[in-house]
VEXDREN-2710 file (C-alpha; in Angstrom, 1 decimal):
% VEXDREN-2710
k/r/px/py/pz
1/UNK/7.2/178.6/377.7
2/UNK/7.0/182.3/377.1
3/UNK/4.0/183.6/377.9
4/UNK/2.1/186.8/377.3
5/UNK/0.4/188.9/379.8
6/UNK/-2.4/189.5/379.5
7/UNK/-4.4/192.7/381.8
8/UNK/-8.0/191.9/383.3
9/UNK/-10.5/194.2/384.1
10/UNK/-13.2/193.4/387.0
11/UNK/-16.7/194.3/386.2
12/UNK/-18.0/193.0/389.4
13/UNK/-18.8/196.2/391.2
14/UNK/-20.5/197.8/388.2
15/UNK/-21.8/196.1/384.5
16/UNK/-21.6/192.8/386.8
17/UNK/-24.3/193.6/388.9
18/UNK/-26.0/195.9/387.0
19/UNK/-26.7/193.0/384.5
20/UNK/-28.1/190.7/386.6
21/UNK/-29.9/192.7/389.6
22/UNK/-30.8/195.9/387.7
23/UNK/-28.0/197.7/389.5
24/UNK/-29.6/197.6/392.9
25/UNK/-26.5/196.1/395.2
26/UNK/-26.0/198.1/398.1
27/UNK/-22.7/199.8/398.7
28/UNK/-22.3/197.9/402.3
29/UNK/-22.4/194.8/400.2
30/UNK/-19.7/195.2/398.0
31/UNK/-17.1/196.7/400.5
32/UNK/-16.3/193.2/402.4
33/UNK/-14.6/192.3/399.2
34/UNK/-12.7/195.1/397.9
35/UNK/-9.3/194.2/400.1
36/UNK/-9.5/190.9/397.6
37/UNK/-10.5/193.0/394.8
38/UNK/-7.6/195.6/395.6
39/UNK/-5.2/192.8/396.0
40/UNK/-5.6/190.6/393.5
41/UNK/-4.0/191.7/390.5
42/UNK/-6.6/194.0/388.3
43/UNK/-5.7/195.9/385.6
44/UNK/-8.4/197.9/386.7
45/UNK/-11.6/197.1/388.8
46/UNK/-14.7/199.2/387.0
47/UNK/-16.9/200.2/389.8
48/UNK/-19.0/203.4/388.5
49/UNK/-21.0/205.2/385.8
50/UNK/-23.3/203.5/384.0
51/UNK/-26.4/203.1/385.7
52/UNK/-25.0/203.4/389.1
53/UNK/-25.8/206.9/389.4
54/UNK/-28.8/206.7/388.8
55/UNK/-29.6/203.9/390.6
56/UNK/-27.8/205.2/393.7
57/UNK/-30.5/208.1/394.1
58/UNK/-33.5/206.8/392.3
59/UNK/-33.7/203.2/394.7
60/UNK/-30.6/203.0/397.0
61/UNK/-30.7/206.8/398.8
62/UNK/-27.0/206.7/398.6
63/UNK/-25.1/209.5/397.5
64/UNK/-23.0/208.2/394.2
65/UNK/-20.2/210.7/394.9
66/UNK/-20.0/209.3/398.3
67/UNK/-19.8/205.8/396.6
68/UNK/-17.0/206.2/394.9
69/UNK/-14.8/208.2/397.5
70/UNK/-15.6/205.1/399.5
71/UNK/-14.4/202.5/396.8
72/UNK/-11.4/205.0/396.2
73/UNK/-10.6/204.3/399.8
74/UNK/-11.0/200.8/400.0
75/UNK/-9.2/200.3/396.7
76/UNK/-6.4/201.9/397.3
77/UNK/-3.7/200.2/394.9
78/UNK/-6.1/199.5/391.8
79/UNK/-7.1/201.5/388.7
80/UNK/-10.9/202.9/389.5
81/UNK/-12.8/202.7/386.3
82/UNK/-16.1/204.3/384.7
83/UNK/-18.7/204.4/381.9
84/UNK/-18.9/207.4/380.7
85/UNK/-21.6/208.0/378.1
86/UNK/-19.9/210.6/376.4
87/UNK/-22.1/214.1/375.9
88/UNK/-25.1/212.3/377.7
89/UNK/-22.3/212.0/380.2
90/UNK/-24.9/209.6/383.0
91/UNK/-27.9/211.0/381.8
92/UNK/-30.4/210.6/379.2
93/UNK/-29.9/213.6/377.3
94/UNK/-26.8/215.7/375.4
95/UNK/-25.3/218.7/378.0
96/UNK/-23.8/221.8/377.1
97/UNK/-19.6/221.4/377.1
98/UNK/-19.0/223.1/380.6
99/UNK/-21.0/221.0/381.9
100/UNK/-19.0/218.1/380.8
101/UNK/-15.8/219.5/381.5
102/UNK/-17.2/220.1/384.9
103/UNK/-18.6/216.4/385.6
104/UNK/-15.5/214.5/384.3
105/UNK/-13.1/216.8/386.7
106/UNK/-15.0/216.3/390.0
107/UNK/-15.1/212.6/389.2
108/UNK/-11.2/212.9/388.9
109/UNK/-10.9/214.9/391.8
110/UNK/-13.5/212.3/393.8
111/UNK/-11.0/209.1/392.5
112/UNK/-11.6/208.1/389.1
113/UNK/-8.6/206.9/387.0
114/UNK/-10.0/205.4/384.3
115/UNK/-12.8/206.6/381.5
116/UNK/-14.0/204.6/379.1
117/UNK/-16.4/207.0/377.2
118/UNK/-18.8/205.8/374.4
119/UNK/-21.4/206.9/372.3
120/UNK/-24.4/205.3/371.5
121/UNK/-24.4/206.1/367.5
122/UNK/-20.2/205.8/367.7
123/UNK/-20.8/209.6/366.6
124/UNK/-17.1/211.1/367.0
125/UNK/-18.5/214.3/367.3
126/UNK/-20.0/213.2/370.8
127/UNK/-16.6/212.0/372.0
128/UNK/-14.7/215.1/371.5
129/UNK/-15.4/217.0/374.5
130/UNK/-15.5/214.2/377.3
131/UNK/-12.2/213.0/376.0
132/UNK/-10.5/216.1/375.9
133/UNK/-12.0/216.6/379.7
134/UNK/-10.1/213.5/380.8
135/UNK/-7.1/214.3/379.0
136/UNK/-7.0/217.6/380.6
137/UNK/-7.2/215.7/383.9
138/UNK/-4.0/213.6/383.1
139/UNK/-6.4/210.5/383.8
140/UNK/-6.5/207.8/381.4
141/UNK/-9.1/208.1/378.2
142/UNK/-10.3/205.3/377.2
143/UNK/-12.1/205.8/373.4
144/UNK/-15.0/202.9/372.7
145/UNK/-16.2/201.5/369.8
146/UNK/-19.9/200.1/370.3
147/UNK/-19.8/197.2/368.5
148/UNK/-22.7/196.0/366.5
149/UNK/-23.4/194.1/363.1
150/UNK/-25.6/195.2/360.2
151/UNK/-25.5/195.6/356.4
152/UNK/-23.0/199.1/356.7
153/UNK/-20.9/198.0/359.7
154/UNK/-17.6/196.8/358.7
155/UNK/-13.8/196.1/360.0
156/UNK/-12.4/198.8/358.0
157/UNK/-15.1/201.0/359.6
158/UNK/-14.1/200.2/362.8
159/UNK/-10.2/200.7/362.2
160/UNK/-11.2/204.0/360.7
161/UNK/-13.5/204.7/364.3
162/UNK/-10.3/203.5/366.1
163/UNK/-7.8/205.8/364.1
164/UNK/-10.3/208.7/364.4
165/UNK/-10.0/207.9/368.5
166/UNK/-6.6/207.7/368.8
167/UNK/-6.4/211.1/366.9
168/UNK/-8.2/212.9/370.0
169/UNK/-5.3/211.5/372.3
170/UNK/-7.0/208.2/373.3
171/UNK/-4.8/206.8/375.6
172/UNK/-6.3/203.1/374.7
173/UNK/-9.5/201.4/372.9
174/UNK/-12.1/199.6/373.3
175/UNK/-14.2/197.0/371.7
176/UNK/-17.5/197.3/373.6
177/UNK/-20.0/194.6/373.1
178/UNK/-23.2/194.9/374.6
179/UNK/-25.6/192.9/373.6
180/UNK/-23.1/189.4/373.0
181/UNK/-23.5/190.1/369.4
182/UNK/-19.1/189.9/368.7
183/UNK/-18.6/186.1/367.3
184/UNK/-15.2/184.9/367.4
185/UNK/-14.0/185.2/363.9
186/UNK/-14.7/189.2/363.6
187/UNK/-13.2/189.4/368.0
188/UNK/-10.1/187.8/366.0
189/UNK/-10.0/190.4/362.7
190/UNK/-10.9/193.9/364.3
191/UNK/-8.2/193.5/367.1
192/UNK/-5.9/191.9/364.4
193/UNK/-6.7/194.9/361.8
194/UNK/-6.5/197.6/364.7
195/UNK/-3.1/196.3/365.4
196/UNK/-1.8/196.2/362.1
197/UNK/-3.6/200.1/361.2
198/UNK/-2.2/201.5/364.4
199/UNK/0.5/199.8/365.7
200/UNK/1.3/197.1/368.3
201/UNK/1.7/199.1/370.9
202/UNK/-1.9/201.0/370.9
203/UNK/-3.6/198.9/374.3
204/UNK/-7.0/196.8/372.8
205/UNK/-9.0/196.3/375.5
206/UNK/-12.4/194.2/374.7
207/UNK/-15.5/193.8/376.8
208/UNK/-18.5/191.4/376.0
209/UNK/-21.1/189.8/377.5
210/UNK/-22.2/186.3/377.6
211/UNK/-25.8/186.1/376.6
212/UNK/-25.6/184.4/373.3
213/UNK/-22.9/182.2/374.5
214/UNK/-20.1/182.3/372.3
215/UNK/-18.4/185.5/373.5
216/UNK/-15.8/183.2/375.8
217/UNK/-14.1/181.8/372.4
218/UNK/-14.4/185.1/370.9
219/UNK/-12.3/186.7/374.3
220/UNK/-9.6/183.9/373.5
221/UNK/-9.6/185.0/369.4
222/UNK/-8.9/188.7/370.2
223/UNK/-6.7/187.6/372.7
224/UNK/-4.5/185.4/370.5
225/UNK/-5.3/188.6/367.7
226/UNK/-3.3/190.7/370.2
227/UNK/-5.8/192.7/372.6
228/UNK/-4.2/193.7/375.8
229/UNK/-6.8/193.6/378.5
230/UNK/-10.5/191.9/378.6
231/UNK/-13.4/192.4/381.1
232/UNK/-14.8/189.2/383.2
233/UNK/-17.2/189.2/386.6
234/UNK/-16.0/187.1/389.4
235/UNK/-18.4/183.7/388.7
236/UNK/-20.9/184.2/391.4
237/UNK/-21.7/187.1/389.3
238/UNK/-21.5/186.3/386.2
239/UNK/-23.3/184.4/382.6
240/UNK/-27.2/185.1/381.6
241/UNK/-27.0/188.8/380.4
242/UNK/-23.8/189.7/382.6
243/UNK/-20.7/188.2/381.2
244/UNK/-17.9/185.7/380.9
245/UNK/-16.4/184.6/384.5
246/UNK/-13.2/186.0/385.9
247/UNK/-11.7/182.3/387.2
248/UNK/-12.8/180.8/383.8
249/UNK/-10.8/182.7/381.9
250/UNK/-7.7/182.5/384.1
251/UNK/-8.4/178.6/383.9
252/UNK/-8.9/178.8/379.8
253/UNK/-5.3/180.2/379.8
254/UNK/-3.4/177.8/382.0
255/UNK/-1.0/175.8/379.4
256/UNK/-1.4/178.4/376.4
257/UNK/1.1/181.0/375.4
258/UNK/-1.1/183.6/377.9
259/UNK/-1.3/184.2/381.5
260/UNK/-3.2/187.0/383.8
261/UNK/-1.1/186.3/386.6
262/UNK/-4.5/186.7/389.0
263/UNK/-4.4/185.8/392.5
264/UNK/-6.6/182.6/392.6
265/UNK/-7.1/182.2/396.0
266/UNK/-8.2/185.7/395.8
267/UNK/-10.6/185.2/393.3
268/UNK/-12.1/182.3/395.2
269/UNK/-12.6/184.7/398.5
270/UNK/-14.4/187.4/395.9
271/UNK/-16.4/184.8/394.3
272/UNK/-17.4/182.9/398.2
273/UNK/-18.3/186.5/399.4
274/UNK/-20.8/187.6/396.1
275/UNK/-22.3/183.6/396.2
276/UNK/-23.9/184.8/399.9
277/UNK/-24.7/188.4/398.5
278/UNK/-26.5/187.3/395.4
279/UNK/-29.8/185.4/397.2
280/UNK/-30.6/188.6/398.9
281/UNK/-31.1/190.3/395.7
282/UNK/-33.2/187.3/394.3
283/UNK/-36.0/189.8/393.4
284/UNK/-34.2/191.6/391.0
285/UNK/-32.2/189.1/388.9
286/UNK/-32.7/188.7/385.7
287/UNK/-34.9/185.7/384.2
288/UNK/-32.6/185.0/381.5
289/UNK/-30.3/182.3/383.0
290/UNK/-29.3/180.7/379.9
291/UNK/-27.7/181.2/376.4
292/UNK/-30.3/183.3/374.2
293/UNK/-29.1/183.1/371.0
294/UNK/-32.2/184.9/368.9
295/UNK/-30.1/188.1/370.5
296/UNK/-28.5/187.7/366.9
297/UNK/-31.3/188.7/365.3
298/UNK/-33.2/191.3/367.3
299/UNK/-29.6/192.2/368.5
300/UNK/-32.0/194.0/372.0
301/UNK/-29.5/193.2/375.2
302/UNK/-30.7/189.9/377.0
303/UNK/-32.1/192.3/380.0
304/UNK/-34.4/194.2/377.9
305/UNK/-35.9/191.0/376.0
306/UNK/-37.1/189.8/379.6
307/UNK/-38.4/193.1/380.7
308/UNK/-40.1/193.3/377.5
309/UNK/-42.0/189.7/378.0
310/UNK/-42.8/190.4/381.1
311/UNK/-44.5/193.8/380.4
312/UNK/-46.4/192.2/377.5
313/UNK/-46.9/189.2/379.8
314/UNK/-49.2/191.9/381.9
315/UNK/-51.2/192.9/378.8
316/UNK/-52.2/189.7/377.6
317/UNK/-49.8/189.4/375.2
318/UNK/-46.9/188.2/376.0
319/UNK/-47.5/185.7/372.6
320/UNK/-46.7/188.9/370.7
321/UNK/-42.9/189.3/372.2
322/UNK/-42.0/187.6/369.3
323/UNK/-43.4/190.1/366.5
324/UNK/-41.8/192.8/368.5
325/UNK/-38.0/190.9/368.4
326/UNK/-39.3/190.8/364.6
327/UNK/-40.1/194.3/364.6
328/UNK/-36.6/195.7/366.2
329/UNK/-34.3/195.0/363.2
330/UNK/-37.0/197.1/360.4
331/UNK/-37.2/200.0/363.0
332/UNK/-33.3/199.9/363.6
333/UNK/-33.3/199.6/359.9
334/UNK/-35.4/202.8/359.6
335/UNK/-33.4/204.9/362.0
336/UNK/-29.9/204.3/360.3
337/UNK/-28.6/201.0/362.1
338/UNK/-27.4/202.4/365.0
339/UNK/-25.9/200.1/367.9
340/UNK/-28.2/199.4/370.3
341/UNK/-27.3/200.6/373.6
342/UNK/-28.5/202.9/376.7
343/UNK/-30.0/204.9/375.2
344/UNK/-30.6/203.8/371.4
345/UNK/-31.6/200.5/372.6
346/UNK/-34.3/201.8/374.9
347/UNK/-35.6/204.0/372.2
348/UNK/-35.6/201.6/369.4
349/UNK/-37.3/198.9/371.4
350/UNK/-40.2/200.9/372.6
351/UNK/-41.0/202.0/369.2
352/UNK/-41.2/198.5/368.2
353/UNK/-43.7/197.6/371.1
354/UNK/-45.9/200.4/369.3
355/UNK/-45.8/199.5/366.3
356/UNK/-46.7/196.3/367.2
357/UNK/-49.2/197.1/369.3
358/UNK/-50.7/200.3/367.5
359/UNK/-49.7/199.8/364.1
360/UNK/-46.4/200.5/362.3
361/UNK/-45.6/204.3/363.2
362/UNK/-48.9/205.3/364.4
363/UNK/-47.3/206.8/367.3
364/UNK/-43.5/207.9/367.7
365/UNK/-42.3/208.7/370.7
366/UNK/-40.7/211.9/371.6
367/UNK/-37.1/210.2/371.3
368/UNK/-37.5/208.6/368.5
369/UNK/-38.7/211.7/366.8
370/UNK/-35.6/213.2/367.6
371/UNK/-33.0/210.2/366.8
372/UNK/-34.7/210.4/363.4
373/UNK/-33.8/214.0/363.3
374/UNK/-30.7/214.0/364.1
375/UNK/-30.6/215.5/367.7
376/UNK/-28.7/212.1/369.1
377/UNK/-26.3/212.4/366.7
378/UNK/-25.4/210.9/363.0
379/UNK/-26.2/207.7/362.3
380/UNK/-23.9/205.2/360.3
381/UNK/-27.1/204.2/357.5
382/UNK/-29.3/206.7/356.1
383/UNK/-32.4/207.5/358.2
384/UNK/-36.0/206.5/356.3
385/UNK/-37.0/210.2/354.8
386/UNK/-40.8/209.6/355.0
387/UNK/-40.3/208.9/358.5
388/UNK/-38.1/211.7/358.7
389/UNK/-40.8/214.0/357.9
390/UNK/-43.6/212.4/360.4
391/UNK/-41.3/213.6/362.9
392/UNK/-40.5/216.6/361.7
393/UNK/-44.3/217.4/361.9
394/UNK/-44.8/215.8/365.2
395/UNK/-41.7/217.0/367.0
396/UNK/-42.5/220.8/365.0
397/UNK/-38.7/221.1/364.2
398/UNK/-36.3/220.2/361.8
399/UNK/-34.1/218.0/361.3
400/UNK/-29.7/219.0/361.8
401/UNK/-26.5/217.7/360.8
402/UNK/-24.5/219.8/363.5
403/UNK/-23.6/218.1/366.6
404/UNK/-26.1/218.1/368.9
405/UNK/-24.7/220.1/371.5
406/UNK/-23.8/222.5/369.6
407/UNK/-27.4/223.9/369.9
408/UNK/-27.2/223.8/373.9
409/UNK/-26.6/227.0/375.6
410/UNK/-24.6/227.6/378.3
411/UNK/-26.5/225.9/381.4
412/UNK/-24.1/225.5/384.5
413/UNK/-25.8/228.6/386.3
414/UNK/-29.2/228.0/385.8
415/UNK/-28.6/224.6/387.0
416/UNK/-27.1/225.7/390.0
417/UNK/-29.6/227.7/390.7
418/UNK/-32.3/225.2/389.9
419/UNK/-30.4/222.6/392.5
420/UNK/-29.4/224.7/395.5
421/UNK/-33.3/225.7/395.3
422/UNK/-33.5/222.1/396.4
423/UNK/-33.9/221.0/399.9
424/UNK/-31.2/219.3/401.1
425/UNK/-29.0/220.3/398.0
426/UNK/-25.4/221.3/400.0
427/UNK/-24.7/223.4/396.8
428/UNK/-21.4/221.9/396.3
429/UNK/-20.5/220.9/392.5
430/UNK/-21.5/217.3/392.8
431/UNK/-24.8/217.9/394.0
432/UNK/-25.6/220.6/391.2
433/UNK/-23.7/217.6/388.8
434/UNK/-26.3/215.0/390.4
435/UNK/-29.4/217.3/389.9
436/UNK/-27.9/217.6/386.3
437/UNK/-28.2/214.0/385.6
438/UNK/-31.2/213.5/386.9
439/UNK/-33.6/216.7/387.6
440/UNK/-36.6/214.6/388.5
441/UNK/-35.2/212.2/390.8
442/UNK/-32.3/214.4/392.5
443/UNK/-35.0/216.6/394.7
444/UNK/-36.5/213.4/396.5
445/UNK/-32.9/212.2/397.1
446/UNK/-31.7/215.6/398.4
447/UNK/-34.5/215.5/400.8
448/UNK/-33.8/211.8/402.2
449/UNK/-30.2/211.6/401.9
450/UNK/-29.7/212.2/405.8
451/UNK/-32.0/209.2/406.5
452/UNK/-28.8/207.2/405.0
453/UNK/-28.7/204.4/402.3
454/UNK/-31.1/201.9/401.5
455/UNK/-30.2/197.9/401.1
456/UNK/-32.6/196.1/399.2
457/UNK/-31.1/193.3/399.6
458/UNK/-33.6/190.5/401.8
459/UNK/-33.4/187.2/403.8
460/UNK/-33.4/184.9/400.7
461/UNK/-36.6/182.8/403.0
462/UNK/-38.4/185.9/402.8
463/UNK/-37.4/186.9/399.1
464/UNK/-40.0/186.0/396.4
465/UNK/-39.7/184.0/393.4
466/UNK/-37.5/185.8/390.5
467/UNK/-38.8/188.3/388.6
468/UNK/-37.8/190.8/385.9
469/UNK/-36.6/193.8/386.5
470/UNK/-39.4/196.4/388.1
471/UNK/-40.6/198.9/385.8
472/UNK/-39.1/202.1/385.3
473/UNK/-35.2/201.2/385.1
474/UNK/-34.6/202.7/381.4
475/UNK/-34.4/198.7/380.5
476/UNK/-37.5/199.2/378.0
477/UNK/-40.7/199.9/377.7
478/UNK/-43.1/200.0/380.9
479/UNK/-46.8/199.1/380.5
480/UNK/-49.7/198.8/382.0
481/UNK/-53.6/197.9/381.5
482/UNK/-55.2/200.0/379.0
483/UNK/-52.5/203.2/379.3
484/UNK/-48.8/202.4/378.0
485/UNK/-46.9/203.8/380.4
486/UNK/-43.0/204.2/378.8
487/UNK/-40.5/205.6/380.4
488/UNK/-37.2/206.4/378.9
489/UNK/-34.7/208.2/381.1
490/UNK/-36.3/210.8/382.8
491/UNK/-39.4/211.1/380.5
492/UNK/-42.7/208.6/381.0
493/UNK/-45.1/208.5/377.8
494/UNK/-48.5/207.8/378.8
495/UNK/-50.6/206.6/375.5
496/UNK/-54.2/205.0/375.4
497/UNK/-54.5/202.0/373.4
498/UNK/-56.7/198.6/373.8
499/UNK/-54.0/195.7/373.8
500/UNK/-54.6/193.6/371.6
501/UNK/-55.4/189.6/372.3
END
């Protein structure tokens, strides 16, 4: 039989870990099974971005430049990959264009080969710059589509997404599916419809995750539609709100007209080597173990649904998780549809918990004000114009149709200056890049870094019972007695209210 090759991408050492232990695996921990990784016949292995960086300098003390200058040295024959969040680059906010040009050459220049950049409103506008950056580079661009379902999200909207992609010199696509919302039916007709619009040979990579449990059939679909590559996690690592294992689909294959050509008795040494890692980290996995199919409806990623019960669990009112998963599609509605990921989903689901738990739109928070105005970007559906104006009074500005960063000035100095201020800063680029991401957290790291990295990983007899995520990882909305404390990216919103019972 003939068979078909299909290309595998290794999520392991990034979306795999930071989807089930809030992206807190040490470094040390990862590099016993690289040689395996290296060797066993990747398309790429994604090991960066995301919320690696900031995890690497808000919890680990470890230098993320240093990270992956370490798994470009210990990977040494495969394709390094990233998420890149497009003008929010790893932060929370837009940055001016220099600054972006400047982040996505030192990551070349540190090791990275592949970037697969995405927006969270699939705003083109917000693509432009960090794909032209990459292509400047002569490293491969990867263009995303965030895939998500609602009344004004369609195929032919996608192909037209894909087409507008491939005209900034994408050198392949992406169907990215967060939240394990892509059934098998539309997996099948997008890759099939992006095929036919623009051509066979365009690669079709897919990624999806496995909360809802049906996103394993829909990987076969788009395979048998044509896509070229999909993302797994070695097992040991894999399911709940992370995503599909890497030996399951090589087995899934066996017999059909499709083949990976993966190393199996590689994959078993990566999979032995993560099944004694993952008990240390027992503390931080995630409490959803299971399929969750109500995802479909409140379309929040699995790891922010348990964050949010737990939270509400500490008020008294954990009963009330439901009303908020009720109260997520009417304020997605509200803000235009958009796709809910880092950091739409974050914003949208804390502005359901206060309009539960205050009243419908008795308080907006800061980022909601703006993502109703406009400064995230454009939305797919039109944004509620009442609501429009409430935060145009609140936020006292307007709202814009530009693109956001067109507003930023020039910043690459002043941020220099702001970091080498620092103590500890070594004033080369990636430092001032790190203290760009993150201003709030880079200080304390520059500070510490010489006392060396951090594993948080413990003797599994030692290790407490699971729990959700700690507060404060961007996953949703942090609370606590009395004062909602809510902390999105850098910013914490402290508001008075008496829970209710």
């Amino acid at each position: 039989m003939n068979t078909r090759h299909i290309d595998v991408t290794e999520l392991v050492l990034r979306d795999g870990h930071q989807s089930l232990m809030a992206t807190r695996m040490a470094l040390e921990d990862m590099l016993p099974a690289c040689e395996d990784i290296d060797k066993a016949g990747y398309w790429s292995v994604e090991c960066w971005g995301g919320a690696t960086f900031d995890s690497c300098i808000r919890f680990l003390n470890e230098d993320p430049w240093e990270r992956l200058r370490a798994f470009r040295k210990a990977l040494p024959n495969s394709r390094l990959q990233m998420l890149l969040r497009g003008q929010n680059l790893l932060g929370y906010r837009h940055y001016e264009d220099t600054v972006v040009d400047r982040f996505v050459e030192k990551a070349a220049e540190n090791g990275m080969d592949v970037f697969r950049v995405f927006d969270a409103l699939n705003d083109i506008r917000n693509l432009r710059r960090a794909i032209q950056a990459v292509k400047r580079t002569g490293k491969h661009a990867q263009g995303t589509i965030c895939y998500t379902i609602s009344p004004l999200h369609t195929i032919t909207g996608y192909v037209e997404l894909a087409e507008q992609l491939l005209d900034l010199g994408c050198d392949s696509l992406c169907i990215k599916d967060m939240a394990a919302l892509l059934k098998p039916a539309p997996a099948y007709q997008i890759v099939r419809a992006i095929k036919e619009a623009c051509g066979e040979q365009v690669r079709v990579h897919v990624h999806v995750h496995a909360t809802t449990g049906v996103t394993m059939v829909s990987l076969m679909k788009a395979i048998e539609a044509g896509a070229d590559c999909v993302d797994t996690s070695i097992s040991s690592l894999s399911l709940g709100p992370g995503h599909n294992p890497t030996e399951s689909l090589v087995e899934m294959l066996e017999g059909t007209a499709y083949s990976t050509s993966l190393d199996k008795k590689r994959l078993l040494n990566i999979k032995r080597h993560f099944d004694k890692i993952r008990p240390r980290y027992q503390e931080f996995l995630s409490n959803i173990t299971g399929v969750d199919t109500e995802i479909f409806d409140s379309q929040i990623p699995g790891g922010m649904i348990s964050n949010m019960e737990s939270q509400l669990r500490q008020q008294g009112a954990a009963h009330r998780i439901h009303e908020v998963l009720e109260e997520v599609p009417r304020v997605r509605k509200d803000a235009g549809y958009p796709p809910l990921v880092t950091p739409t989903s974050q914003i949208v689901g804390t502005q359901a918990v206060f309009n539960v738990m205050m009243g419908r739109y008795k308080v907006l928070t800061g980022e909601f004000a703006d993502l109703m105005l406009g400064y995230y970007g454009a939305t797919i559906g039109q944004r509620d114009p009442e609501l429009i104006q409430l935060a145009a009074r609140q936020a006292k500005k307007q709202a814009i149709t530009c693109r956001p960063a067109d507003l930023l000035k020039p910043e690459w100095e002043e941020l220099r200056s702001a970091a080498i201020a620092c103590k500890g800063c070594n004033g080369s680029d990636e430092d001032v890049l790190t203290y760009a991401m993150f201003p709030q957290v880079a200080p304390k790291f520059f500070s510490t870094r010489a006392e060396g990295p951090k594993n948080l990983g413990k003797d599994p007899a030692a290790a407490p019972a699971a729990a959700a995520a700690p507060a404060g990882d961007g996953k949703g909305p942090v609370l606590t007695k009395v004062i909602y404390d809510v902390t999105i990216g850098e910013k914490t919103h402290k508001v008075t209210v008496a829970p209710a019972s």
